[in-house]
C-alpha positions as CSV (number, residue, x, y, z in Angstrom):
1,X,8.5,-26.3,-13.8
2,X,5.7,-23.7,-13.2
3,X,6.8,-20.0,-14.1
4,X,7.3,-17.7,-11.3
5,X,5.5,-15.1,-10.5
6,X,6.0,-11.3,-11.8
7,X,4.6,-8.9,-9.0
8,X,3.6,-5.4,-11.1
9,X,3.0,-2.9,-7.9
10,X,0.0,-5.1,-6.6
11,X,-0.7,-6.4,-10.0
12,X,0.9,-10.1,-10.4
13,X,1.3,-12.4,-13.6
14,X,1.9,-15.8,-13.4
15,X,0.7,-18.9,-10.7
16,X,-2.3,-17.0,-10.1
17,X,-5.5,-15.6,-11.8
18,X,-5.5,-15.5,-15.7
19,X,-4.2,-12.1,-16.4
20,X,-5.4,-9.1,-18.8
21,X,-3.1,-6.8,-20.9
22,X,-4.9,-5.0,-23.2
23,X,-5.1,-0.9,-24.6
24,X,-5.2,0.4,-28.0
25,X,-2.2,-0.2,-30.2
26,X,-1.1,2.8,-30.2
27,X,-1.9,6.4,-28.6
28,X,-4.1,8.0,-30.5
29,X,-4.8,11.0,-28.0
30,X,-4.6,11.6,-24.3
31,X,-8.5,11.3,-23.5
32,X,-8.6,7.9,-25.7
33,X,-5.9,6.4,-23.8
34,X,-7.6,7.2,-20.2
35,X,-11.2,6.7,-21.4
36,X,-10.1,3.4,-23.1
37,X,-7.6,2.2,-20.2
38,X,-10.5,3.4,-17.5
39,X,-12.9,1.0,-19.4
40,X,-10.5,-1.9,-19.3
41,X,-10.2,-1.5,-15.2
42,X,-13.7,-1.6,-14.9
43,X,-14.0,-4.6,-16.8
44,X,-11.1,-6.5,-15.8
45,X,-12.3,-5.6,-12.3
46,X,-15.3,-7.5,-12.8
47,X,-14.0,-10.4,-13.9
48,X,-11.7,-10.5,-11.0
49,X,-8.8,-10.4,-13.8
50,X,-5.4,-8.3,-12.6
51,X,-5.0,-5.7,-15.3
52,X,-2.1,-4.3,-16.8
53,X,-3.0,-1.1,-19.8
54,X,-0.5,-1.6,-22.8
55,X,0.0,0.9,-25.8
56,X,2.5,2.2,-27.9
57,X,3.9,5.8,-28.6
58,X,5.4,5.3,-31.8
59,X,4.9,1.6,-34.0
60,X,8.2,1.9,-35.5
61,X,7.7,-1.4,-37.8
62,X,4.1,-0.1,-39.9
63,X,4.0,-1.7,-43.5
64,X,4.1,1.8,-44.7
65,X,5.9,4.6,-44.4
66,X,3.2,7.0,-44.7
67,X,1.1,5.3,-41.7
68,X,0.7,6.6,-38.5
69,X,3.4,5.4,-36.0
70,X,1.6,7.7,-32.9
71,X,3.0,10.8,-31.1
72,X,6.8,9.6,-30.4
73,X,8.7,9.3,-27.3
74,X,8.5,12.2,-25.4
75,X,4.8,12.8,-25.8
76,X,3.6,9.2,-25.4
77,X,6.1,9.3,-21.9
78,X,4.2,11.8,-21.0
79,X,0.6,10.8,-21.9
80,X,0.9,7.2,-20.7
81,X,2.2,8.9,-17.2
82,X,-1.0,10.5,-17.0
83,X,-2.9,7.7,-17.5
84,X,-0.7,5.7,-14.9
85,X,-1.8,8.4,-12.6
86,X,-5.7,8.7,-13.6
87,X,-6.5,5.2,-14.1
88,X,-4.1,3.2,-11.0
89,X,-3.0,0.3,-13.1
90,X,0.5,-0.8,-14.7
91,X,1.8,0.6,-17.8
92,X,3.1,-1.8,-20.6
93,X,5.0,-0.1,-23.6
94,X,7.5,-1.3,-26.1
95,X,10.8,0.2,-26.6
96,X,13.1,-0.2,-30.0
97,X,16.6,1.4,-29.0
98,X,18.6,1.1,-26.3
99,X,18.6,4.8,-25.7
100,X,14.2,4.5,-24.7
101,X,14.8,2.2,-21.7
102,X,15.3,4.7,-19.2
103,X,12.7,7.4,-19.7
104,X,10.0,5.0,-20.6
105,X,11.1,3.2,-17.4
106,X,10.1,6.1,-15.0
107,X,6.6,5.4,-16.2
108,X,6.4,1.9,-17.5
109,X,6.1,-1.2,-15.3
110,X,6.8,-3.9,-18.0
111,X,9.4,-2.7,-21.1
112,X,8.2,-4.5,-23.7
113,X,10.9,-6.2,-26.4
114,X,8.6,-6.2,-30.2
115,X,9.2,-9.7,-32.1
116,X,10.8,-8.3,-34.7
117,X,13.5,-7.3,-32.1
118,X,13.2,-10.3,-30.3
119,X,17.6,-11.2,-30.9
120,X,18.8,-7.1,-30.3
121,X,21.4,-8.2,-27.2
122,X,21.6,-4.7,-26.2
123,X,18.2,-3.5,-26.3
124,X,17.3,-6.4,-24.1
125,X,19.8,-5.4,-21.7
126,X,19.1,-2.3,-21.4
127,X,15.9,-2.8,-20.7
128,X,16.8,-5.5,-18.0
129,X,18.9,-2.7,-16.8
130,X,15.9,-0.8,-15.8
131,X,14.7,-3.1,-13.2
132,X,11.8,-2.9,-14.4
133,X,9.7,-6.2,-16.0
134,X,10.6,-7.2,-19.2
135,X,8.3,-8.6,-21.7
136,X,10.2,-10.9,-24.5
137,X,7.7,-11.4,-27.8
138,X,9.3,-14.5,-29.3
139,X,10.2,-13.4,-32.6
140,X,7.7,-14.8,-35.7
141,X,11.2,-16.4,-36.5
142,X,11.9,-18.5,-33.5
143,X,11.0,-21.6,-31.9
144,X,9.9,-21.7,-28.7
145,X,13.1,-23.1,-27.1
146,X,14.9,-20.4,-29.0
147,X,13.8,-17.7,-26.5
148,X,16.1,-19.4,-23.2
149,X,19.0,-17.1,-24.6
150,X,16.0,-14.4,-24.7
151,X,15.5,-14.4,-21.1
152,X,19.2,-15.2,-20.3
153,X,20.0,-11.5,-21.4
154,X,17.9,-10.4,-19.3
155,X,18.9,-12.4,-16.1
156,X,22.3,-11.8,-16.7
157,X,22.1,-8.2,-16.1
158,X,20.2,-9.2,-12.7
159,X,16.4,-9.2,-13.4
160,X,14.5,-12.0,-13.5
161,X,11.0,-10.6,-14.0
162,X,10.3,-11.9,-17.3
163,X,7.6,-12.5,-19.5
164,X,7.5,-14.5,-22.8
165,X,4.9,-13.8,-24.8
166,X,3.6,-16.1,-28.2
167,X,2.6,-14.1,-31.4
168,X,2.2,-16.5,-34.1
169,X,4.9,-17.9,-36.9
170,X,5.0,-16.2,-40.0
171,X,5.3,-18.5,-42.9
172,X,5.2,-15.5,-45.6
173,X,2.3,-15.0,-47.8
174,X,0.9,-12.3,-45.1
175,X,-0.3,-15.0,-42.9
176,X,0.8,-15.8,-39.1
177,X,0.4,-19.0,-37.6
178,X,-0.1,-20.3,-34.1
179,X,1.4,-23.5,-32.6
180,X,-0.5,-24.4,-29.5
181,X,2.8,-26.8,-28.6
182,X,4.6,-23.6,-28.2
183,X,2.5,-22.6,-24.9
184,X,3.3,-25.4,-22.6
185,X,7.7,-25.6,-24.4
186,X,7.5,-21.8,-23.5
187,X,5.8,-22.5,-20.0
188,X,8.7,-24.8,-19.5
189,X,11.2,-21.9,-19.2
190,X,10.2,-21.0,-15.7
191,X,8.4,-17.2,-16.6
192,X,4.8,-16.2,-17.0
193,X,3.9,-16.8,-20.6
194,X,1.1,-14.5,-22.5
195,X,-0.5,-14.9,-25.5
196,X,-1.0,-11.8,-28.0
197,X,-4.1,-12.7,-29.6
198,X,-4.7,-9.7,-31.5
199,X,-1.2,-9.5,-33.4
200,X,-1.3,-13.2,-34.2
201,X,-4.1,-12.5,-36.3
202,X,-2.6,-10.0,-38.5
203,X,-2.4,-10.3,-42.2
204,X,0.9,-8.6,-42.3
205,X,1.8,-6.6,-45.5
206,X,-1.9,-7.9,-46.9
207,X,-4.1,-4.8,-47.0
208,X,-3.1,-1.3,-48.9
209,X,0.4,-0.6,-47.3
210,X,-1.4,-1.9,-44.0
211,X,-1.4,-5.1,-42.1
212,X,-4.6,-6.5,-42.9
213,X,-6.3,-9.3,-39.7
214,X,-9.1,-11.4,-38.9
215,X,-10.9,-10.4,-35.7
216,X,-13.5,-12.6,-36.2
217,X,-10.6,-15.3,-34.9
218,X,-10.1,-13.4,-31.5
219,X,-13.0,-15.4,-29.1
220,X,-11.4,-19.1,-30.6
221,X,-7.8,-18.2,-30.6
222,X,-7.7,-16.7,-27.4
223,X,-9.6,-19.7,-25.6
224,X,-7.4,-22.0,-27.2
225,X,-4.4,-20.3,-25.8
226,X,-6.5,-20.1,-22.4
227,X,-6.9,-23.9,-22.3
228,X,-3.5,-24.4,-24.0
229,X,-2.0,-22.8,-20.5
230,X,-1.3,-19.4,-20.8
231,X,-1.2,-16.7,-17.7
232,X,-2.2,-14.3,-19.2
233,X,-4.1,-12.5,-22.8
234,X,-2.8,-9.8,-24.5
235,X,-5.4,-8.1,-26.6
236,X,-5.8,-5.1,-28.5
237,X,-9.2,-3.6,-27.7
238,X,-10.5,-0.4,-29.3
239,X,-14.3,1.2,-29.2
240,X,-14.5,1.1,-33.0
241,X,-11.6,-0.6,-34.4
242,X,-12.5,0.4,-37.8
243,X,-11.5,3.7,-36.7
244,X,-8.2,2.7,-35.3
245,X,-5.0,4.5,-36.0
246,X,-3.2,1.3,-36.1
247,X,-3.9,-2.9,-36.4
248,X,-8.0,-1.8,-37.4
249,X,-8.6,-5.1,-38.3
250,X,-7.6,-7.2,-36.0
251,X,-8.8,-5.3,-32.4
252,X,-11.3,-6.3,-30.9
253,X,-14.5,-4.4,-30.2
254,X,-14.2,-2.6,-26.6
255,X,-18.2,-3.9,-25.7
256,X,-17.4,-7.6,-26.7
257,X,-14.7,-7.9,-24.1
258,X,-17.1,-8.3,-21.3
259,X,-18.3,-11.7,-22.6
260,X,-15.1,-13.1,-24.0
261,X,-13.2,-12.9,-20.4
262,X,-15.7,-14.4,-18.6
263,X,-15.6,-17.0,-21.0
264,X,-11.7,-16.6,-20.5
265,X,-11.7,-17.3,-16.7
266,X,-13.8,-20.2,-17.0
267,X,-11.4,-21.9,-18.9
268,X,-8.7,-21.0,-16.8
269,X,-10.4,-22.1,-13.9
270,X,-10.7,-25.8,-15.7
271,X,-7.4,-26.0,-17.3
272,X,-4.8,-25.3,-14.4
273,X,-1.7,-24.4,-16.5
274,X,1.5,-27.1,-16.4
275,X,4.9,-27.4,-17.5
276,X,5.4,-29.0,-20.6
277,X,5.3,-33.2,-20.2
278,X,9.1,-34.4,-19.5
């Protein structure tokens, strides 16, 4: 079965062109966001990628509680409104209660569910609620079958623009792990499937009170996950990720981007995604 398309206000995901959604993880200002998510159009537009600007307005799961979880729910409504406005392109966010769904859905295209909250039945729902897309990170906890009752809660409530998207397995010892099986299985389930690069290569818990990562993984990773199928990369992208608020260490460089998706569409271009062999 191949996934069915997820139209995004003349962006689409899925049976088409590989697909880009990338930002900063979180909002670290108003002129970042717009300067960052300007840069992304540009080179997204390029490649002839569809583009779709994701960040968060608070990271409600850091390692510590004395790390910076970004300007909260009201401010970061507001800010990724303006950049919705300045910049023409969707708006992905994640929510974590029930009660964000509707005002992040008057500026958010795609609601995004975090893995950690991959099983919360009524957070799923209420997003699904929303009409807008939903995007479903299987949870470092599931296998890839595991995230049919995912997408059920969401197409129960009457929406079926879905997204899965693959972050790695977390074994313990501050490592995730990536099973290339899982893109095709997922694939199977009849939605657009992405693959978060970035976050897969986190070293979670392994620095200070932060997540620790390995960018240096991003250009193999991600064109594994390319040729593995996918329709689309998720990436966190930041001018100088050692400056980052949040995931430093594994975002990748805003001037490398250029090279890696054209590298990216190549490979898509060659490996024309499938269901998973019956």
């Amino acid at each position: 079965m191949l996934p069915s398309r997820v139209d995004l206000g003349g962006v689409s995901l899925g049976g088409g062109p590989l697909a880009l959604i990338a930002g900063p993880c979180v909002i670290e200002s108003e002129a970042h966001a717009i300067e960052t998510a300007l840069a992304l159009r540009d080179i997204a537009r390029r490649a002839g990628v569809p583009f779709i600007f994701k960040a968060s307005y608070d990271k409600a799961n850091r390692t510590s509680g004395r790390s910076f979880r970004g300007p909260g729910l009201a401010e970061g409504v507001r800010v990724l409104g303006r950049v919705a406005d300045a910049v023409k392109v969707p708006i992905l966010t994640d929510i974590h209660e029930p009660s964000q769904a509707a005002p992040v859905a008057e500026v958010a295209d795609v609601l995004q569910i975090p893995a950690f909250l991959s099983r919360q039945t009524d957070l799923i729902a209420a997003a699904a609620r929303t009409g807008r897309a939903v995007n479903l990170k299987k949870g470092q906890f599931l296998a890839p079958l595991d995230m049919r009752h995912a997408i059920e809660k969401v197409t129960s409530e009457g929406n079926s623009k879905v997204i899965v998207t693959e972050r790695g397995y977390s074994f313990g010892y501050n490592n995730l792990v990536v099973d290339m099986r899982a893109f095709p299985i997922l694939r199977s389930l009849g939605y657009p499937v992405v693959y978060d690069v970035t976050h897969s290569l986190q070293l979670p818990g392994a620095g200070d009170g932060v997540t620790a990562g390995q960018a240096e993984f991003i250009e193999p990773m991600a064109c594994a996950g390319v040729g593995a199928g996918v329709d689309g990369v998720f990436l966190e992208v930041h001018q100088d990720p050692a400056r980052a608020k949040s995931d430093a260490q594994n975002a990748l460089r805003l001037d490398l981007l250029p090279a890696l998706l054209d590298k990216l569409v190549l490979i898509h271009q060659v490996r024309q995604p499938s269901a998973v062999p019956q």
